[in-house]
ROFIMAR-438630 format. One record per residue: x, y, z of N, C-alpha, C, O in turn; residue in three letters. Coordinates in nm, 3 decimals. Layout:
BEGIN
<<X; Y; Z>; <X; Y; Z>; <X; Y; Z>; <X; Y; Z>; "ALA"> ...
This chain:
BEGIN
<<-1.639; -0.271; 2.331>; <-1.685; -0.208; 2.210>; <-1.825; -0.261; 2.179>; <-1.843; -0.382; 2.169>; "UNK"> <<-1.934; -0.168; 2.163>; <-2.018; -0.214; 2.100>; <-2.107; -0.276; 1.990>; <-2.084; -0.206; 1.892>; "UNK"> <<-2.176; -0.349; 1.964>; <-2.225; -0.464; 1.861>; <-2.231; -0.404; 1.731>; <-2.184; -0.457; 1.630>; "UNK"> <<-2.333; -0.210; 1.738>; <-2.295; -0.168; 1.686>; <-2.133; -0.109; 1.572>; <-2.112; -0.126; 1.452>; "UNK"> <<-2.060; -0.047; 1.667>; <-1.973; -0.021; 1.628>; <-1.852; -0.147; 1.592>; <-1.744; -0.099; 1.560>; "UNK"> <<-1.856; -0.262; 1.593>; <-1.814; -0.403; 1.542>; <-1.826; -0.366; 1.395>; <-1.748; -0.337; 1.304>; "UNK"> <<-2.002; -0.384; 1.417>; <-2.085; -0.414; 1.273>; <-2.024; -0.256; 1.164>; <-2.007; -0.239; 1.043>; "UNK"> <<-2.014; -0.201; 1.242>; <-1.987; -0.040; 1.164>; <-1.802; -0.057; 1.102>; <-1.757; -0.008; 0.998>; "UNK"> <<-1.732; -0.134; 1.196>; <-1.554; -0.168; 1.158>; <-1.575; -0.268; 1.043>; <-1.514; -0.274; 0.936>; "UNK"> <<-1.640; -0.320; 1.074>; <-1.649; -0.454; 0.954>; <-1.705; -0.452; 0.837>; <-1.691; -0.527; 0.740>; "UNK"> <<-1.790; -0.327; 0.858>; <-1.877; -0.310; 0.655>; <-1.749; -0.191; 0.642>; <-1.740; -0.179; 0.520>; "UNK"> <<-1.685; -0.132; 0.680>; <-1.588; -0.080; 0.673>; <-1.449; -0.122; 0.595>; <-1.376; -0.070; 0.510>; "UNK"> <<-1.454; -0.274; 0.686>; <-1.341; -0.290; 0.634>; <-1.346; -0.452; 0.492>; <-1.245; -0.502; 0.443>; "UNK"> <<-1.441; -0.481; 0.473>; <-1.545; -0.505; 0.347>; <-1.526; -0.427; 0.220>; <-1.485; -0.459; 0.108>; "UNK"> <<-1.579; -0.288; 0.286>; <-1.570; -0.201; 0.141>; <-1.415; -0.169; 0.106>; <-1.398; -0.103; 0.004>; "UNK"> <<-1.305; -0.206; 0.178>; <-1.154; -0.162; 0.172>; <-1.139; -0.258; 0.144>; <-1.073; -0.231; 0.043>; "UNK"> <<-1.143; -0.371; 0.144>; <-1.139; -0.524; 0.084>; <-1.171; -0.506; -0.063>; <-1.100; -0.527; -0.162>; "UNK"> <<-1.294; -0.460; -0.051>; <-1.401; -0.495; -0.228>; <-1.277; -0.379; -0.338>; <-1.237; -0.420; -0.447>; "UNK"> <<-1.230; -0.229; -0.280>; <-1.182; -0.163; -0.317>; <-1.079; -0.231; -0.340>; <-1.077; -0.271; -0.457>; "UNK"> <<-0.935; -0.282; -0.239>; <-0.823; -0.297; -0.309>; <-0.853; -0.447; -0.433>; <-0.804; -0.447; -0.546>; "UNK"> <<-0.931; -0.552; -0.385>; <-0.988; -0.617; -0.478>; <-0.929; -0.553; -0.643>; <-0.831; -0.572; -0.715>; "UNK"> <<-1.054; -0.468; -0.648>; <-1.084; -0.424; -0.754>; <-0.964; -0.383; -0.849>; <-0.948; -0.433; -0.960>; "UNK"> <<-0.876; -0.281; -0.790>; <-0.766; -0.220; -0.794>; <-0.666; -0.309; -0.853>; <-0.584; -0.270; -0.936>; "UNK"> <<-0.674; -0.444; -0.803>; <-0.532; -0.538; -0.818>; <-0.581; -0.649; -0.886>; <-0.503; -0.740; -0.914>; "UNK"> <<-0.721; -0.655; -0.921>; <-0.764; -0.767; -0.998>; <-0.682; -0.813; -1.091>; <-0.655; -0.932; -1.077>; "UNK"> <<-0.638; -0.764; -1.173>; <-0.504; -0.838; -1.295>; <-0.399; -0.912; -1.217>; <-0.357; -1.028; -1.219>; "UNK"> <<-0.381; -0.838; -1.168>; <-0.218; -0.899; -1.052>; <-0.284; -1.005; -0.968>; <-0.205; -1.093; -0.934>; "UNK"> <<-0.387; -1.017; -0.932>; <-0.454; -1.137; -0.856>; <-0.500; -1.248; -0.947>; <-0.481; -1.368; -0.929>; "UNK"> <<-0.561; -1.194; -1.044>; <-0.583; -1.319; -1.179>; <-0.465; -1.414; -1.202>; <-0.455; -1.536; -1.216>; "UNK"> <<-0.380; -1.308; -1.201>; <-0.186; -1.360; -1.231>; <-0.164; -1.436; -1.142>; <-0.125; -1.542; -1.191>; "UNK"> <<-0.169; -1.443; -1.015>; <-0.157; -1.485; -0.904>; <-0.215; -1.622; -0.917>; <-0.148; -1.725; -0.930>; "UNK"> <<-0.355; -1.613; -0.910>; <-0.412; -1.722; -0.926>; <-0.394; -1.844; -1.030>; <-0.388; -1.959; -0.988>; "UNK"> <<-0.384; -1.813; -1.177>; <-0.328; -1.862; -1.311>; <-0.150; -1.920; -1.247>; <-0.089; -2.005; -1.313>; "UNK"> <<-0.110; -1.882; -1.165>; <0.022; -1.930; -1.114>; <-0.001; -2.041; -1.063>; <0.044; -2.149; -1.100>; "UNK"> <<-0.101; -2.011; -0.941>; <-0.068; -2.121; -0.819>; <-0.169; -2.222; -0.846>; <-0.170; -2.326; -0.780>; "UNK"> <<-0.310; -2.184; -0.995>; <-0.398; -2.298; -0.994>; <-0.385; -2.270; -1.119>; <-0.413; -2.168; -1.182>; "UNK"> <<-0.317; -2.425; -1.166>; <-0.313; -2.421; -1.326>; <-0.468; -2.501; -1.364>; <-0.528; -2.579; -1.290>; "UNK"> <<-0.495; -2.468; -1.461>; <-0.635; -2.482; -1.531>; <-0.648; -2.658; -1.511>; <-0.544; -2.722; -1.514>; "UNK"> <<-0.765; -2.722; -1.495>; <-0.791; -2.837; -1.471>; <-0.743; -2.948; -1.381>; <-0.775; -3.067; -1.389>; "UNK"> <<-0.658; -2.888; -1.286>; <-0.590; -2.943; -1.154>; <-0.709; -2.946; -1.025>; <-0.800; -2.880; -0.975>; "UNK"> <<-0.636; -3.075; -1.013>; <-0.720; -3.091; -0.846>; <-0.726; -2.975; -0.774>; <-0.824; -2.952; -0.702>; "UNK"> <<-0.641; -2.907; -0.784>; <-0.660; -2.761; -0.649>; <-0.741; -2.693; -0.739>; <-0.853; -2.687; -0.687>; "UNK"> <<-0.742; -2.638; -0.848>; <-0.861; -2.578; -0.902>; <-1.013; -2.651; -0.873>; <-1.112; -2.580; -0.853>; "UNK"> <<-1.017; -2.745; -0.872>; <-1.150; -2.838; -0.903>; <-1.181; -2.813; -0.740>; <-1.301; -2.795; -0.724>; "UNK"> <<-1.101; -2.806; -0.604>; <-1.082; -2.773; -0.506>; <-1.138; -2.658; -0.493>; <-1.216; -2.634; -0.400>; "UNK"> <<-1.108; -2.576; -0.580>; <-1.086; -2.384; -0.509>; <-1.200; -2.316; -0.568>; <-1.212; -2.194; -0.564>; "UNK"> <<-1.272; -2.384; -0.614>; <-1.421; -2.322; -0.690>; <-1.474; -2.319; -0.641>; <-1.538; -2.214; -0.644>; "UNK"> <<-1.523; -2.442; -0.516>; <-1.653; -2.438; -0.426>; <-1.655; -2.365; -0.314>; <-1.753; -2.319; -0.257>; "UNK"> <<-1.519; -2.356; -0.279>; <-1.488; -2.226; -0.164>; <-1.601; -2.153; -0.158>; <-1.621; -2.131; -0.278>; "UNK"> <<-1.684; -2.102; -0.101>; <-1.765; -1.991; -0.109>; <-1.827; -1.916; 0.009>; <-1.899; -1.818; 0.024>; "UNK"> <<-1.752; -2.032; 0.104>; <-1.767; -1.992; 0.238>; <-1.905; -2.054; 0.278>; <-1.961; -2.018; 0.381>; "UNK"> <<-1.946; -2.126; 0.215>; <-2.039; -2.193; 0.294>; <-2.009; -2.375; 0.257>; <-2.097; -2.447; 0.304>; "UNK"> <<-1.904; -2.445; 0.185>; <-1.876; -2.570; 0.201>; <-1.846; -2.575; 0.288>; <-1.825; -2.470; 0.350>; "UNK"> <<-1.820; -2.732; 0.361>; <-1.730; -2.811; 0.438>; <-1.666; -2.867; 0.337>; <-1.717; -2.849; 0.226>; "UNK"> <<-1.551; -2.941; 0.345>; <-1.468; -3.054; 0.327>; <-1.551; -3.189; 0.264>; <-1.532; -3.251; 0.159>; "UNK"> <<-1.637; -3.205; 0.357>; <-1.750; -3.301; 0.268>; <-1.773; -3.257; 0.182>; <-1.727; -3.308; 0.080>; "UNK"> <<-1.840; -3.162; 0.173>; <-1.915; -3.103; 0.051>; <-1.829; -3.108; -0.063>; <-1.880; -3.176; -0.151>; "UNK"> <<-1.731; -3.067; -0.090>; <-1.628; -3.058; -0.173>; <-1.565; -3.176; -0.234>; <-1.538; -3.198; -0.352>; "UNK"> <<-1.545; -3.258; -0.111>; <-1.479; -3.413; -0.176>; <-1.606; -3.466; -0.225>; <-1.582; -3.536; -0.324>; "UNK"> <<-1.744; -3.464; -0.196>; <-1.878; -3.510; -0.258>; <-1.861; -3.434; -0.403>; <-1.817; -3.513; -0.485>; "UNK"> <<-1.879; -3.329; -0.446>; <-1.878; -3.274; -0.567>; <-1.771; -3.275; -0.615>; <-1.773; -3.214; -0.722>; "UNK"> <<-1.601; -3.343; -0.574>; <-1.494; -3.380; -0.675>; <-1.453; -3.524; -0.665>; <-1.350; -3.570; -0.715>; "UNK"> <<-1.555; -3.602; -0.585>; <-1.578; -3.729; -0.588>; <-1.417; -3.799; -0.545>; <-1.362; -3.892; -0.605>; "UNK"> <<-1.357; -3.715; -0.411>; <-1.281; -3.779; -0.380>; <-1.304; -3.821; -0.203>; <-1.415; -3.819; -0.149>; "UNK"> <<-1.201; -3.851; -0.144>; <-1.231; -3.857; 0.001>; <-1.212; -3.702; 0.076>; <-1.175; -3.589; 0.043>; "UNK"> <<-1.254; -3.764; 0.182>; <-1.263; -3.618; 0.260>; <-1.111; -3.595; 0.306>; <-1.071; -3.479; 0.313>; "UNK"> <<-1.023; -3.705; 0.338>; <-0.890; -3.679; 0.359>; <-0.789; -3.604; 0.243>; <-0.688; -3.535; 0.259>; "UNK"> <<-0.860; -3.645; 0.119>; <-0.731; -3.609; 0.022>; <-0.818; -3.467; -0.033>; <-0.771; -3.372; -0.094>; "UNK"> <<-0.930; -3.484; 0.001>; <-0.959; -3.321; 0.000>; <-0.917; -3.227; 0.082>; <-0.903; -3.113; 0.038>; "UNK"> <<-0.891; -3.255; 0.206>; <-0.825; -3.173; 0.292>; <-0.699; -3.130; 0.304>; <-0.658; -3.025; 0.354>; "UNK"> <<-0.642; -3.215; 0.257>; <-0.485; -3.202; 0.224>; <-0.478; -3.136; 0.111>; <-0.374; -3.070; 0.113>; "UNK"> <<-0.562; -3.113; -0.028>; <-0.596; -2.966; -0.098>; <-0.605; -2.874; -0.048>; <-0.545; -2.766; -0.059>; "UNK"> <<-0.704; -2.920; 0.030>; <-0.746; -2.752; 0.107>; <-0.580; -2.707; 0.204>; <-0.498; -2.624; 0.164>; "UNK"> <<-0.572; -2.773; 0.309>; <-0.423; -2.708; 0.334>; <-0.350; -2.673; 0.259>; <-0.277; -2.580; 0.293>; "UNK"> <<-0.334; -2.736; 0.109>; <-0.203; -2.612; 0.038>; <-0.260; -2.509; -0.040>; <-0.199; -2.411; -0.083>; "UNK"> <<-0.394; -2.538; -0.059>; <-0.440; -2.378; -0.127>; <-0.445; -2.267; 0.034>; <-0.437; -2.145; 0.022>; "UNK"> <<-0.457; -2.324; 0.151>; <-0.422; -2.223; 0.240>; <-0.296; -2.164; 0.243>; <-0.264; -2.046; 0.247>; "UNK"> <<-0.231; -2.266; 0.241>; <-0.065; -2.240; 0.248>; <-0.045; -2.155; 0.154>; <0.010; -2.054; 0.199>; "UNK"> <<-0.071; -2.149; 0.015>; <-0.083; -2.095; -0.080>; <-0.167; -1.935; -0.052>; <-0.138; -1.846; -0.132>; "UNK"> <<-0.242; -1.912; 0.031>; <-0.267; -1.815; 0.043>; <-0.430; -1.795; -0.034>; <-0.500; -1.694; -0.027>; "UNK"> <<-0.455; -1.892; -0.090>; <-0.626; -1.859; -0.176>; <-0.759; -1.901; -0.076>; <-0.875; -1.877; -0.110>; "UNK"> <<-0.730; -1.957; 0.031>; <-0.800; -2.012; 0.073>; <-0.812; -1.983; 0.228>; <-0.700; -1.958; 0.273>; "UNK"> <<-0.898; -1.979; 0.311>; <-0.908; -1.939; 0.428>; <-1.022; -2.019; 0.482>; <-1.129; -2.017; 0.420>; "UNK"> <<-1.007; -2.105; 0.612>; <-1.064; -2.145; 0.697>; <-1.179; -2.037; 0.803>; <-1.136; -1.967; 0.895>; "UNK"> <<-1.300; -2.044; 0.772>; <-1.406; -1.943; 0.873>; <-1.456; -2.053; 0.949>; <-1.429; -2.171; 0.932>; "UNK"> <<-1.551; -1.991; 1.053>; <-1.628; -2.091; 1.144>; <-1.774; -1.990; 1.142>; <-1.784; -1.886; 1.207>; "UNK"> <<-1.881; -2.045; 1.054>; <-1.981; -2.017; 1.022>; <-2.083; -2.120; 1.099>; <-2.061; -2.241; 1.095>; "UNK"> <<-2.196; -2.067; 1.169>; <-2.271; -2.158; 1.211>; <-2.233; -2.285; 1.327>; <-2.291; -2.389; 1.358>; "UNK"> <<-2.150; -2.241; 1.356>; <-2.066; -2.374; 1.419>; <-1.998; -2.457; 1.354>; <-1.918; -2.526; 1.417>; "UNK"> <<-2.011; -2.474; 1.219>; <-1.937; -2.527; 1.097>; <-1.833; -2.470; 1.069>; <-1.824; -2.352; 1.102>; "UNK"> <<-1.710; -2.540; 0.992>; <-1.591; -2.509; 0.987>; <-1.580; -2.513; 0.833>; <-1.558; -2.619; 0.774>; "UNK"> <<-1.603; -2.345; 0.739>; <-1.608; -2.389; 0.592>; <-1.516; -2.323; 0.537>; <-1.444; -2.270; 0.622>; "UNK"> <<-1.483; -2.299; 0.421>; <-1.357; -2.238; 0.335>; <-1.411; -2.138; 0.198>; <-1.477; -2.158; 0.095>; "UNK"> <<-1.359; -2.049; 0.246>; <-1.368; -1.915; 0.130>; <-1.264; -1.891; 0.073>; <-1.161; -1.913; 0.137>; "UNK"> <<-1.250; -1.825; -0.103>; <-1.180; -1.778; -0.131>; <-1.129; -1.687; -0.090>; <-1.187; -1.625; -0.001>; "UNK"> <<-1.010; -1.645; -0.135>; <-0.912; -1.532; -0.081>; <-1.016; -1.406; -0.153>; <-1.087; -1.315; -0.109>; "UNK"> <<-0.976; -1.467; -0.305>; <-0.968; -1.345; -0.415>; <-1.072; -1.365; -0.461>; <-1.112; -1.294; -0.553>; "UNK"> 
């Protein structure tokens, strides 16, 4: 398949992303307000997601270690909010929602 037609599946499937997004935003707010109660370590965790932290980055700006940040990050995956990419050769974490 060509580089083109990749790039053409993927803003594709972006805008079907941004769409059901949109659609289910309440039910995802809900979602979220469930599994990250307000002022918890996994919240303080799940903000910087943005797809361009590491693990450093994150335990640096919640001023913990990089181990017990990571073990956040695995249950907001587990949890489903959180997703592991490989950007740049770097290994960073984006939100779901």
């Amino acid at each position: 398949m060509s580089e083109d037609k990749l790039e053409e599946i993927k803003t594709l499937l972006e805008d079907i992303k941004g769409l059901l997004l949109l659609a289910n935003q309440d039910k995802l707010d809900e979602m979220k307000k469930r599994f990250l109660r307000a002022d918890s370590i996994e919240s303080e965790v799940y903000e910087p997601c943005d797809g361009t932290t590491m693990t450093q980055d994150i335990a640096t700006k919640i001023q913990k270690s990089s181990e017990y940040t990571g073990a956040v990050i695995s249950t907001l995956r587990r949890k489903g909010l959180v997703r592991t990419i490989e950007r740049g050769g770097r290994k960073v974490y984006e939100q779901r929602f």
